[in-house]
N, C-alpha and C positions, 0 to 999 in steps of 0.2 A: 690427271694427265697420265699417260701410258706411253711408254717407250718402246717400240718393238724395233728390231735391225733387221735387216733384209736386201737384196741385189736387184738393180735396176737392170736390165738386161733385154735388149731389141723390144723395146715397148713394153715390157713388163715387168714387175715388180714382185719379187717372192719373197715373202714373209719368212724368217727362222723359225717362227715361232707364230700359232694364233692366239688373238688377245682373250682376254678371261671375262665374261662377265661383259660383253657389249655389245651389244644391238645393235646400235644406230650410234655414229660419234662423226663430230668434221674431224678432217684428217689433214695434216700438214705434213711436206716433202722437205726433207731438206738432203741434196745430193753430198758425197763429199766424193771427192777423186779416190781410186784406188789403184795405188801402186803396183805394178807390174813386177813380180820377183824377177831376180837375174834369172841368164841362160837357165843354170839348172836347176833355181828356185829350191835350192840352199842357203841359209845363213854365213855368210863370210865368220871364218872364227880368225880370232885375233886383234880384231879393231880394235879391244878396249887397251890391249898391252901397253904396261909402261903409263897407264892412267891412274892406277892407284897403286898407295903402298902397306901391305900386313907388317906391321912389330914384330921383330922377331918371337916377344911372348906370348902370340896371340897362339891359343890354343881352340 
């Protein structure tokens, strides 16, 4: 079994990647949702703050 990722998009389907070594194989879909970044499709920084703590001796 072979795993390859790729985007489903207005009826089609693009590979990242083509697979090695196969001719001929059944193939199974499985969709999963993709998340739409914010407005400026930035990572928010800061969310973790205040989630963990360093030891003062941590070096």
């Amino acid at each position: 079994m072979t795993t390859i990722e790729g985007i489903y998009e207005n009826g089609k389907i693009t590979l990242n990647e083509l697979p090695k070594n196969i001719v001929k194989a059944q193939v199974k879909v499985v969709f999963e949702e993709v998340e739409e970044k914010g407005e400026s499709g930035k990572r928010q920084l800061g969310t973790m703050r205040g989630k963990f703590e360093i030891p003062d001796d941590f070096y």
